[in-house]
C-alpha positions in Angstrom: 55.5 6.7 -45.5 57.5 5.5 -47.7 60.6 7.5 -49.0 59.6 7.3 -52.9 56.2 9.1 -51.5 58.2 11.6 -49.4 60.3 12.3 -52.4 63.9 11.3 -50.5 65.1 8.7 -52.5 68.4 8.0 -53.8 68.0 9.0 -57.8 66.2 12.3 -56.5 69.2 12.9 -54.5 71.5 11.9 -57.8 69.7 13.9 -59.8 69.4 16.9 -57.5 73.2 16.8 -56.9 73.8 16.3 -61.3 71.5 19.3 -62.0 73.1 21.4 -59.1 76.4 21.1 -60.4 75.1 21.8 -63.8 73.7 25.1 -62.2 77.1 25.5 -60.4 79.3 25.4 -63.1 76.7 27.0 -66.1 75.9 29.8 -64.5 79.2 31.4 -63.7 80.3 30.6 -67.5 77.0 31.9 -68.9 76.9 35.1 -67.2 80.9 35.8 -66.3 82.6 34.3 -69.9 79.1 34.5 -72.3 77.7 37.4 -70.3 74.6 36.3 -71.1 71.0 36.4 -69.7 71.2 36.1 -65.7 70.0 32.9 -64.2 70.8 33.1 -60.8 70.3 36.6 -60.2 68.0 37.0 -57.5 65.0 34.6 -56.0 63.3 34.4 -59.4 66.1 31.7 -59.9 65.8 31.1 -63.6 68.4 28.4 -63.9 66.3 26.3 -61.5 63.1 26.6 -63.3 64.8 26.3 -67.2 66.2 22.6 -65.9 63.3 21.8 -64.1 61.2 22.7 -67.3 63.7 20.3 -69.2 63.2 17.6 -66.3 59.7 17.7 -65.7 57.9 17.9 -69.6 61.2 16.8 -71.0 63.2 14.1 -69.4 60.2 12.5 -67.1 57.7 12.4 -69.5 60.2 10.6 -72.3 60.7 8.5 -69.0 57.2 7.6 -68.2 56.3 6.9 -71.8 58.8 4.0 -71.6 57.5 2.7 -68.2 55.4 4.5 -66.0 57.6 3.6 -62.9 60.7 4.8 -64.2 59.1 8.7 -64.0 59.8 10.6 -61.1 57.1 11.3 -59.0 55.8 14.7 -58.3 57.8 14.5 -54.7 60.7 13.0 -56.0 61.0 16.3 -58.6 60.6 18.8 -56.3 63.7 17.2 -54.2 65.7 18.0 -57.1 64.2 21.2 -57.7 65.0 22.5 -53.4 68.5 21.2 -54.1 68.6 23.4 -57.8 66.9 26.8 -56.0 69.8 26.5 -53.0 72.2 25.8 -55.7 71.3 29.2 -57.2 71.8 31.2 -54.6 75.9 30.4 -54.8 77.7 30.8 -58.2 77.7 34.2 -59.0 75.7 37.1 -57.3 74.8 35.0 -54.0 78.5 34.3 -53.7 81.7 33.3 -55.3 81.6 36.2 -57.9 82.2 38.8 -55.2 84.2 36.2 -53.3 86.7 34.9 -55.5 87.2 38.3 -57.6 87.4 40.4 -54.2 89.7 38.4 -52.3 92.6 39.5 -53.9 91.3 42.5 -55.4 93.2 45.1 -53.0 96.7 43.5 -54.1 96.2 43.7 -57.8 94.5 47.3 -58.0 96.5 48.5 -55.6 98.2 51.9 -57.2 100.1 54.8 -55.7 97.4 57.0 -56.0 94.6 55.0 -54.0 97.3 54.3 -51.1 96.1 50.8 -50.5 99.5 49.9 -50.4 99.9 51.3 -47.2 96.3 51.5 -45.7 94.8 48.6 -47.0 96.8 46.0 -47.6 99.1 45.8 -44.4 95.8 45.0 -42.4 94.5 41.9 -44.5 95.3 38.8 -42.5 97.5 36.3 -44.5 94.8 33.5 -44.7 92.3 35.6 -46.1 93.7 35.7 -49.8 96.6 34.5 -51.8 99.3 37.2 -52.2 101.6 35.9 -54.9 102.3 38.8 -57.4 102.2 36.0 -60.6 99.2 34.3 -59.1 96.9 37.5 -58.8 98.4 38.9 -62.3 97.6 35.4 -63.9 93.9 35.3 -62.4 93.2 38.8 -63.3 94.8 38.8 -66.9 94.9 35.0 -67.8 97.6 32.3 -67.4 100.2 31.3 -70.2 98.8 28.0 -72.0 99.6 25.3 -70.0 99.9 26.8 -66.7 96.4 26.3 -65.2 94.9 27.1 -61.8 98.0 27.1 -58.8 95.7 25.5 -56.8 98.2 25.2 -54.3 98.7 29.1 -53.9 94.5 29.0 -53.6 93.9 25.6 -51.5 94.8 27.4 -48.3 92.6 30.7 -48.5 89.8 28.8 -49.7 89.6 26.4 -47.1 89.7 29.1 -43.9 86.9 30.8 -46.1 85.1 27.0 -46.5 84.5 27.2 -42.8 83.1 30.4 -42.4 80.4 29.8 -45.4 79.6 26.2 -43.9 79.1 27.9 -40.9 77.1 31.1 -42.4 74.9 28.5 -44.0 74.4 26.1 -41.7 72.6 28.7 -39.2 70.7 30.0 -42.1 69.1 26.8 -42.4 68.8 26.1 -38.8 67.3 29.2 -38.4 64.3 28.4 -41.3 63.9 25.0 -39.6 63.2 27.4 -36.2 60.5 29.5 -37.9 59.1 27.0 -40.3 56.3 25.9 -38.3 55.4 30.1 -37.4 55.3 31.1 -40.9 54.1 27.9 -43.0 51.7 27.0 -40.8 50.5 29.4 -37.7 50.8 32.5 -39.8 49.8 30.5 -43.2 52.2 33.0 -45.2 51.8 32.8 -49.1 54.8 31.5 -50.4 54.2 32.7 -53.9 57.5 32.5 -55.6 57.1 28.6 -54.3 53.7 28.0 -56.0 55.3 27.5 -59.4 57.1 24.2 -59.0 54.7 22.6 -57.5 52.0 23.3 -60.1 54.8 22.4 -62.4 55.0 19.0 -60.9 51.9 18.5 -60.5 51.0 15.2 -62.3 48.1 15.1 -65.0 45.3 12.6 -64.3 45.6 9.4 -66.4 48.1 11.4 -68.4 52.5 11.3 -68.7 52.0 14.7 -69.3 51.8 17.6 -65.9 48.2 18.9 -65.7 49.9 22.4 -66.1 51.5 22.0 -69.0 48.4 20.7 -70.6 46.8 24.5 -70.3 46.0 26.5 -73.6 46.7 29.6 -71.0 50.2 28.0 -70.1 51.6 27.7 -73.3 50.0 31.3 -74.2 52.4 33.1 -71.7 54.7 30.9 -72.6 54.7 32.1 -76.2 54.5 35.7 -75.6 58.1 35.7 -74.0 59.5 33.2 -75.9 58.8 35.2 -79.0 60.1 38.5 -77.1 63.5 36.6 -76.2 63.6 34.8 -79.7 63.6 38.1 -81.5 66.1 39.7 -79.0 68.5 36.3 -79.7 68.3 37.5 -82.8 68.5 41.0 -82.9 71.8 40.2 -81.3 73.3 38.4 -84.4 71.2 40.0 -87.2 70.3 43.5 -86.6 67.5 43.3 -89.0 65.5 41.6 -86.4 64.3 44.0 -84.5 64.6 44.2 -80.6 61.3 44.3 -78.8 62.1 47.1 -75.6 60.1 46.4 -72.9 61.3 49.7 -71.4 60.8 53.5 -70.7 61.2 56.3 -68.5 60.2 60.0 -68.3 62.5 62.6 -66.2 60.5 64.0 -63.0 61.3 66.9 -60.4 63.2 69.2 -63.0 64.8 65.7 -64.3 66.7 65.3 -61.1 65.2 61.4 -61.6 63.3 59.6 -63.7 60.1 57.4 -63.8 60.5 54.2 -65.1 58.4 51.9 -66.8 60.0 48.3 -66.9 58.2 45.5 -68.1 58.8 42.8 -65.9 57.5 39.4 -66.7 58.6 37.2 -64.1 57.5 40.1 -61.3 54.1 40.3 -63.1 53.4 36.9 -62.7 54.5 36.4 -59.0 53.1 39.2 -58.2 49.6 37.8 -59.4 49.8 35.0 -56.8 50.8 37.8 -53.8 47.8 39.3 -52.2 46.2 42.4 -53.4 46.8 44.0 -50.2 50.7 43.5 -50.5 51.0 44.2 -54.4 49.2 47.5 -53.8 51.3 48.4 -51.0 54.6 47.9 -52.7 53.6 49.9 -55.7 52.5 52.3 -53.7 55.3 52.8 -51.5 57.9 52.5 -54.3 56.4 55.3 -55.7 56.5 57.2 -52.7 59.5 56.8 -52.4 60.2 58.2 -55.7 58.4 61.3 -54.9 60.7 61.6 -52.0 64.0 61.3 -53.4 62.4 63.7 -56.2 61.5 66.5 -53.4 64.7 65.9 -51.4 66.8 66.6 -54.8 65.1 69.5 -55.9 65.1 71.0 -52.5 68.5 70.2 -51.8 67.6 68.1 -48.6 70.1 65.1 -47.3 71.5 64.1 -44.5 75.5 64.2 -46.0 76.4 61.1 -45.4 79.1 58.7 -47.5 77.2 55.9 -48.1 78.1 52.5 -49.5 76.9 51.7 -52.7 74.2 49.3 -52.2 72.7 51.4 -49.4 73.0 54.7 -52.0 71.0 52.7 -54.2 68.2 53.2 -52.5 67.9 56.0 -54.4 69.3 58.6 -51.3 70.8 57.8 -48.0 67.8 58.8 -46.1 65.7 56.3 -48.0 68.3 53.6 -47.0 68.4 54.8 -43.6 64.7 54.4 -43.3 64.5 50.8 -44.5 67.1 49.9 -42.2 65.0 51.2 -39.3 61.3 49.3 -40.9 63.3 46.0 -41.7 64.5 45.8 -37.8 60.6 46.4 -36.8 59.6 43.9 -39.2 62.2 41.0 -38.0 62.0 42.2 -34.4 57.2 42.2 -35.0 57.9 39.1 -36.5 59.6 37.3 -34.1 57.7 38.5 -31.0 54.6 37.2 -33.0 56.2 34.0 -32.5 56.8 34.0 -29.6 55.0 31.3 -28.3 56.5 28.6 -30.7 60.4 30.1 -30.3 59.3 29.5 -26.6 58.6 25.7 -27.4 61.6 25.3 -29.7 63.8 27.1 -26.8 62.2 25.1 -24.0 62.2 21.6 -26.4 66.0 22.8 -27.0 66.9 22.7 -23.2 65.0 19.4 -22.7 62.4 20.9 -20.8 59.4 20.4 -23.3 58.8 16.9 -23.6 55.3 17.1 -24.9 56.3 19.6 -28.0 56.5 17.2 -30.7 58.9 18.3 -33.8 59.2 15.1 -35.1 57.6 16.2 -38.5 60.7 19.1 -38.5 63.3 19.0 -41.0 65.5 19.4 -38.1 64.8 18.6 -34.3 64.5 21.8 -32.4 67.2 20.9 -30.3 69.7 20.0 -33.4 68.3 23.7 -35.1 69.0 25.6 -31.7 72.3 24.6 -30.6 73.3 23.9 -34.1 72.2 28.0 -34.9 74.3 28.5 -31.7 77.8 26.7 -32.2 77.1 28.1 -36.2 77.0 31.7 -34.7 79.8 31.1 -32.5 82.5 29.7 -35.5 81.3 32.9 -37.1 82.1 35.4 -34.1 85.5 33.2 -33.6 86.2 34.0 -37.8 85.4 37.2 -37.9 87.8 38.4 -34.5 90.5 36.5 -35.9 90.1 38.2 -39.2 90.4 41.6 -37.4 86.8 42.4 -35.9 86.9 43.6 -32.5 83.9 41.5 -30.4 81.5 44.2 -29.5 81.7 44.8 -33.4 81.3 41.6 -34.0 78.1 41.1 -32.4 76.6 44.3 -33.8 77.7 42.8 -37.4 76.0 39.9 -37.0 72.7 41.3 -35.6 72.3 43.3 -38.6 73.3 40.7 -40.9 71.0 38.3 -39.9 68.1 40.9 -39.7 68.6 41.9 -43.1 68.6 38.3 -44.2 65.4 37.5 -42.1 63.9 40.4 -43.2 64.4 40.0 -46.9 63.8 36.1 -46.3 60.4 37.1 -44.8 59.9 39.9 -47.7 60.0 36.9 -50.7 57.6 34.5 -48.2 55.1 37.0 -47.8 55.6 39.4 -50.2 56.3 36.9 -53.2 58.6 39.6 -55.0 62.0 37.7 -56.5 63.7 41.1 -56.9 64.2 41.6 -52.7 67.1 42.9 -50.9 68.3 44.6 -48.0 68.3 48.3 -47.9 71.9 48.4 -46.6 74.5 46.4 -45.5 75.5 45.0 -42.0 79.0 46.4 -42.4 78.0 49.9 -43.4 75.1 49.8 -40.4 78.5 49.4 -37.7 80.5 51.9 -39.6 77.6 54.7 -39.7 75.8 54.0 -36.6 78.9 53.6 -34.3 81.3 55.0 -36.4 84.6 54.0 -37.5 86.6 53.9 -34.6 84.8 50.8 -33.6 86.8 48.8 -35.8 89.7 50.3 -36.6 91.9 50.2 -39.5 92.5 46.6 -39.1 88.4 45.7 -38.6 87.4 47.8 -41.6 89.8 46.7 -44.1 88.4 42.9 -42.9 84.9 44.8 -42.8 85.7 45.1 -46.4 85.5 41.4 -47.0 82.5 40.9 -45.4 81.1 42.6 -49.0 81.7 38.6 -50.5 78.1 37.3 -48.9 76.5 40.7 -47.1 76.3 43.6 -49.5 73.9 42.7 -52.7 72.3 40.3 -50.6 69.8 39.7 -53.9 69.9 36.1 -53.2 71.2 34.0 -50.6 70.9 30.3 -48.9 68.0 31.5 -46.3 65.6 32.7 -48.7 65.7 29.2 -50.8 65.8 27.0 -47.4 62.5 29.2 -46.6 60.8 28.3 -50.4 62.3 24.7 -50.4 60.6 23.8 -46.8 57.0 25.5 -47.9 57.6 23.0 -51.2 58.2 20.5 -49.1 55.0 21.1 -47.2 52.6 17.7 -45.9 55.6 15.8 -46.0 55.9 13.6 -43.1 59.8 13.2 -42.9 61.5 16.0 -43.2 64.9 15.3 -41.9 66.6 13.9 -45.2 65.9 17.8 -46.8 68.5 18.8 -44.4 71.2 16.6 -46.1 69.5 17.6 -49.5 69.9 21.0 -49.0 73.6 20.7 -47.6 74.4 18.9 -50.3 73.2 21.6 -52.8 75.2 24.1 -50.8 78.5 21.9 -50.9 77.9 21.3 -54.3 77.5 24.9 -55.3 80.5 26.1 -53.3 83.1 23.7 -55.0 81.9 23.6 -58.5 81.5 27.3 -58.6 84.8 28.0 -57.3 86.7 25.4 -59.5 84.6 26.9 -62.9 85.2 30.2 -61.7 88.9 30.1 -61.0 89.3 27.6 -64.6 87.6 31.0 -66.5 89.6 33.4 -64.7 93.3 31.3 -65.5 92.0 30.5 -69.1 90.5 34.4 -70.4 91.4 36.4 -67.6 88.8 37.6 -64.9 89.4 41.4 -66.0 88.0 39.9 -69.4 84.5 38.2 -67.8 82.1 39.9 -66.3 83.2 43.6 -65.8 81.2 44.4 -62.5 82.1 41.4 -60.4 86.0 41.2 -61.5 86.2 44.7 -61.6 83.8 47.4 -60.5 82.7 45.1 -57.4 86.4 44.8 -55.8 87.5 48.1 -56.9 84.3 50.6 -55.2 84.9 47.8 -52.1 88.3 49.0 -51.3 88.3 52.0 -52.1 85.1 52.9 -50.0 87.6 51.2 -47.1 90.2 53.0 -48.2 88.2 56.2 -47.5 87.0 55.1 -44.2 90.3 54.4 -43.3 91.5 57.8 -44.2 88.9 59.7 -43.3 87.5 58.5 -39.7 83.9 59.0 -39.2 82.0 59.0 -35.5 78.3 58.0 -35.3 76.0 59.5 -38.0 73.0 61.6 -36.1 71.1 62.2 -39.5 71.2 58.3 -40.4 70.4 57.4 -37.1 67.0 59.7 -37.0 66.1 58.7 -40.5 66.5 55.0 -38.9 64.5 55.4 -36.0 61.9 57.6 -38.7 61.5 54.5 -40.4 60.7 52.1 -37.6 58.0 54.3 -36.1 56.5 54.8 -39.3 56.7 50.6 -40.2 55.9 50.1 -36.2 52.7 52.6 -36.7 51.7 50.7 -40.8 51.8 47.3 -38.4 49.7 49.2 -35.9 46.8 50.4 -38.0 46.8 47.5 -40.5 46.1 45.0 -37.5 43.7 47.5 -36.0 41.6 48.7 -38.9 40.0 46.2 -41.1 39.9 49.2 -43.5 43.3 50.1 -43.5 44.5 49.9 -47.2 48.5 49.8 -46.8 50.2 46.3 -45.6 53.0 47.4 -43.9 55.4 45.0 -45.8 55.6 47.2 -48.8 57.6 50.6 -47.2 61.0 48.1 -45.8 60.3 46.0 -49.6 60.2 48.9 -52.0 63.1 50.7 -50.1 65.4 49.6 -52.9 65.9 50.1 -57.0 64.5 47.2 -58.1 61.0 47.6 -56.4 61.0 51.3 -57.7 62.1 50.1 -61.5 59.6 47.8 -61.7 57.1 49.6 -59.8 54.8 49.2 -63.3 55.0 45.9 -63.3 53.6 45.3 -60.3 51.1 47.7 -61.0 49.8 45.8 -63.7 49.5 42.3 -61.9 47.9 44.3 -58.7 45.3 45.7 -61.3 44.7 42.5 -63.5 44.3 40.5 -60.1 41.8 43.3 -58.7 39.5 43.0 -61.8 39.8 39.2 -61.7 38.6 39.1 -58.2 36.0 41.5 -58.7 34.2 40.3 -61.6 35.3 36.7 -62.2 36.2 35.7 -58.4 38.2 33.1 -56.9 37.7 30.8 -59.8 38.4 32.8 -62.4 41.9 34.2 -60.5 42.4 30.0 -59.9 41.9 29.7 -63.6 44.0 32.6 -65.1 47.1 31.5 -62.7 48.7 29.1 -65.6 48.8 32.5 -67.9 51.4 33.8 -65.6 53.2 31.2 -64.6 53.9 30.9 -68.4 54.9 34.2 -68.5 57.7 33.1 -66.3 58.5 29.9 -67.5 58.8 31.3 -70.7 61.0 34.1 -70.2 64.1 31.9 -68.6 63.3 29.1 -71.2 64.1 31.5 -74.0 67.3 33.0 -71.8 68.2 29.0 -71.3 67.9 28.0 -74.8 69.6 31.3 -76.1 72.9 30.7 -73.5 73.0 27.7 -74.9 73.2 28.6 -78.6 75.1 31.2 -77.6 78.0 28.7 -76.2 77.7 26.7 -79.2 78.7 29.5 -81.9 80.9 31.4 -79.5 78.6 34.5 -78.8 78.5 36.8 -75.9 76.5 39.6 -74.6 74.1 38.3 -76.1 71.2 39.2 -72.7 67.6 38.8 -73.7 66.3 40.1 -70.0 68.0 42.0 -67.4 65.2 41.4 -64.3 
C-alpha cells in the first residue's frame, strides 16, 4: 500500500498541521476575545468539522475541478481531519484556558481576606508559575502598548509544564494504541461521533462532489440550523430579528430543581447513530437521576460533604459519588474483558510472544507498553517534585486515568459528545483518604492538577480513540502516531502563544470571564479551604461510591445475562453529570425517531435517514463558524448562536 492510499502523505500532513494551528490559534480568540459560539468545547469538536466542511466540499472540490489528481483523496482528508479533532481537544477547555489563566491565579487574587498569602502561596513550587508582580498584573489587566508578552518571565514555567503534558499525552495515546484492537475490532464498539467524517469524505461516484453532500436530506438538516444560527447572528445585532429559543424548563419537587428541555442538535443526531439500547438507557438514567436529586432536596437527605465543583455538578454529592463508583466498574469490566489481548500486548511487550503480530498497530505493542510506562513514570517524578507525596501520587493517577478511560469509552460506545467524568482525580484523594495525605504543600500543587483533570469535557484520549476507528482498514498505521503528535505539539504552542498575545493586548480579566476568572478563583479557594479546614476520609462518599459500583456491577450483570433486559449499563456512570440531564430531551427524541425508523422502515430506511442528522450537525457549527467569522470582521462579541 501505497502512502497516497493510506492517506500518510506529505501535503495531508501540511495541511493537517495548517488547519491545526488554525484551530489552535481561532479558537482561543473566538471564544476567549469574541466570546463567541464554542468550537472546541467538548467531543462534538465543531471547529474540526466547520474546516473540514470548508476542505472537503470547498477547497477539494475547486481542486479536483481543476485536475482530478490534485484532490485529496478520501484517506488523505481524514489524516487532516485526526490531526484537527486532537488539535481540539487543546486550546481552551481541554487545556491551556485553565492552564495559562490558573497558573498564576493564586498570586494575583490573592487578598487579605482569602489568606492565600500565607496558605497558598508559600507552597507553590517556583517552577510551576511566573511570580513577577508586573508580569501577573500585565497578563491579567493588559500590557502598556509596546510592551508585549515577557516571554522570558514565561519561557521557564512553561517548559517544566511542556514535559508533564508531553508526557500526559503521550501515555494517552499509547494507551488507545493498547486497546484499539479490543474495542475496534473484538468488541466492534460503534464509534458514532466518528461516523461523520468519514461519510463526509466519502467520495461521490464519477462525481468531484462527496456522495453525502449530494443528499436532498443532507442539505435539509443543514438548512434547519443554519436558519436557527442565521437568525440568532442576527438577533445579536438587530433586535428586530427575532431569536429562535430552543429551550425550556419547568420547576419539580416544590421547585427545589427544574426539568429542562434543551434542544440539542448535534446530541440528536449522534445520538441517532448510537444504539437504541444505549440512547434509552441514558435518557432514562438522566432522568432518574433527576428524580433523585429532586427526593433528596425535598427530604433534606445528603451526605454533607464539601465537594469540588465539577463533582457538585452532578447535581448532589451523592450522585457524584455514585458515578465515581460505576465509572471504576466500567474501566475495571472493561479491561478484564480484555484480558486476553492486554495478555498478548503484555507478553508481545516482554518479548515473549513472537507469534502475536501488531504490525497493522499504529504503535508496536512493545513501543505502546514501555512507552505508557516511562510516560507514567515522568508523571509520578512531576508530580512528587511539585509537592505530591508518592502513595498520593499513585492514587491520583489511578483515578485520573480511569476517568479518562471511562469517559473515552463513554464517547466510543455511547456516541454522546457531551461526556465527562463525574468527579475529579484530585477531589477522589482528598475525600476518600482525606486531606492529611497530601498536606498543605500536596494540596495547594493538588490545586494545579485542575489545568488538565477537572472539566475533563474533552481531552487528547478521547480523539486518539475516534481518530484510530477513522483510520480503520488501513494497513500502516505507524505514521498516525507522528500525525497525532504533531497535532498535539501544534496545539500546545500555538494556543499558548495566541493565548498569552490576547491576555498582554486586552487583558485576560477582559476575555472569557470563567476561565480567567471564575475557573482560577473557586480552584484556590476550594484549596484554600482544604488547607484550613482538614478533612479525614469521607464514610458517606465512600458508601455512595461503593452504592454505585454494585449497582453498575449488577446493570453489567443482568444486561449480559438476560436478552430481555432493557437498561445498558453504560447510561447510569454517562448520565451522572449536567449535560446528560440538560439534554436528556434531546436524546429522547433521537432514541424515539430511531425506534420508529427501525420498526416500520428498518435498517434501510434508518441507513437512509442518517444524512438528515448528520446535517443537523454540520449545520449547526457551519452557521457558529461563519458567524465567528463575521463577528471578527466588524468587531462583535458575545455574539453565541449555540451553547451545547
Amino acid at each position: 500500500m501505497n502512502n497516497k492510499e493510506s492517506g500518510f502523505t506529505r501535503r495531508a500532513f501540511i495541511l493537517g498541521a495548517l488547519f491545526s494551528f488554525l484551530i489552535a490559534v481561532g479558537v482561543p480568540y473566538g471564544e476567549g476575545y469574541l466570546k463567541g459560539s464554542y468550537m472546541a468545547l467538548d467531543f462534538s469538536t465543531g471547529a474540526a468539522i466547520f474546516l473540514f466542511f470548508i476542505l472537503v466540499f470547498g477547497i477539494n472540490t475547486i481542486l479536483k475541478a481543476v485536475n482530478k489528481n490534485y484532490g485529496l483523496n478520501s484517506q488523505e482528508l481524514l489524516t487532516v481531519y485526526i490531526m484537527m479533532i486532537i488539535t481540539c481537544t487543546i486550546p481552551t477547555m481541554g487545556l491551556t484556558f485553565y492552564w495559562l489563566p490558573l497558573m498564576p491565579a493564586a498570586f494575583y487574587y490573592a487578598t487579605p481576606e482569602n489568606r492565600w498569602q500565607e496558605v497558598i502561596l508559600p507552597h507553590i513550587r517556583p517552577w510551576l508559575t511566573p511570580k513577577d508582580p508586573l508580569v501577573l498584573k500585565y497578563f491579567y489587566e493588559g500590557a502598556p502598548r509596546g510592551t508585549g508578552v515577557p516571554w522570558n518571565a514565561w519561557i521557564g514555567p512553561l517548559f517544566a509544564w511542556s514535559i508533564f503534558l508531553l508526557a500526559l499525552y503521550f501515555v494517552m495515546i499509547c494507551m488507545m494504541s493498547i486497546l484499539r484492537k479490543q474495542w475496534v475490532e473484538k468488541e466492534r464498539l460503534t464509534f458514532p461521533l466518528a461516523q461523520l467524517p468519514v461519510e463526509m469524505a466519502k467520495e461521490g461516484s464519477n462525481s468531484i462532489i462527496p456522495s453525502l453532500f449530494k443528499n436532498k436530506l443532507m442539505w435539509i438538516g443543514f438548512i434547519i440550523t443554519f436558519i436557527i444560527g442565521t437568525f440568532n447572528g442576527l438577533h445579536h445585532y438587530f433586535h428586530f430579528f427575532p431569536r429562535i429559543n430552543t429551550q425550556t424548563f419547568i420547576p419539580i419537587f416544590r421547585q427545589t430543581i427544574k426539568l429542562d428541555f434543551r434542544l440539542s442538535f448535534p446530541m440528536i443526531g449522534f445520538t441517532y447513530l448510537v444504539p437504541t439500547c444505549v440512547s434509552f438507557s441514558m435518557w432514562f438514567f438522566a432522568l432518574f437521576y433527576i428524580i433523585e436529586r429532586g427526593i433528596f432536596n425535598i427530604t433534606g437527605f445528603g451526605i454533607n460533604e464539601i465537594t469540588d465543583i465539577y463533582t457538585q455538578s452532578c447535581g448532589d454529592a451523592t450522585i457524584g459519588h455514585q458515578g465515581v463508583g460505576a465509572i471504576f466498574v466500567l474501566v475495571i469490566m472493561g479491561l478484564w474483558i480484555g484480558r486476553k489481548h492486554l495478555k498478548d500486548v503484555f507478553l508481545k511487550a516482554i518479548g515473549r510472544g513472537k507469534n502475536i503480530d501488531d504490525s497493522e498497530e499504529m504503535l508496536s505493542y512493545s513501543v505502546a507498553f514501555w512507552g505508557m510506562i516511562t510516560g507514567l513514570i515522568i508523571m509520578g517524578i512531576w508530580l512528587w517534585l511539585s509537592g505530591i507525596s508518592l502513595i498520593a501520587v499513585v492514587i491520583f493517577l489511578f483515578a485520573l486515568f480511569a476517568f479518562f478511560l471511562g469517559v473515552t469509552r463513554i464517547i466510543a460506545e455511547g456516541g454522546t459528545p457531551l461526556a465527562r467524568a463525574p468527579s475529579i482525580a484530585s477531589f477522589f484523594v482528598i475525600s476518600g483518604f482525606g486531606t492529611s495525605i497530601l498536606g498543605p504543600v500536596g494540596l495547594t500543587s493538588m490545586a494545579f492538577s485542575w489545568i488538565y483533570a477537572s472539566d475533563t469535557r474533552i481531552f487528547v484520549m478521547g480523539s486518539a480513540a475516534n481518530g484510530l476507528k477513522i483510520a480503520e482498514g488501513r494497513k500502516r498505521l505507524r505514521p498516525l502516531f507522528w500525525a497525532m503528535m504533531l497535532a498535539v505539539i501544534i496545539g500546545v504552542a500555538g494556543s499558548a502563544w495566541i493565548t498569552l498575545k490576547l491576555a498582554y493586548q486586552y487583558g485576560g480579566i477582559n476575555l472569557n470571564s470563567w476561565f480567567f476568572q471564575g475557573a482560577p478563583n473557586y480552584t484556590f479557594k476550594f484549596t484554600a479551604n482544604k488547607i484550613l479546614n482538614p478533612t479525614g476520609p469521607h464514610p458517606g462518599g465512600w458508601a455512595f461510591t461503593i452504592l454505585g459500583g454494585a449497582v453498575m456491577w449488577s446493570l453489567i450483570f443482568l444486561y449480559h445475562r438476560f436478552h430481555w433486559w432493557p437498561l445498558h449499563p453504560l447510561g447510569f456512570p454517562a448520565a451522572t453529570i449536567e449535560f446528560i440531564q440538560l439534554t436528556w430531551i434531546s436524546i429522547f427524541v433521537a432514541w424515539l425517531i430511531k425506534t420508529i425508523v427501525l420498526r416500520y422502515g428498518g435498517p434501510k430506511l434508518y441507513k437512509d435517514l442518517k444524512p438528515l442528522f448528520f446535517g443537523l450537525i454540520i449545520g449547526q457549527f457551519t452557521v457558529s463558524g461563519v458567524w465567528l467569522i463575521i463577528d471578527w470582521i466588524v468587531g462583535g462579541q458575545g455574539n453565541m448562536l449555540f451553547w451545547i
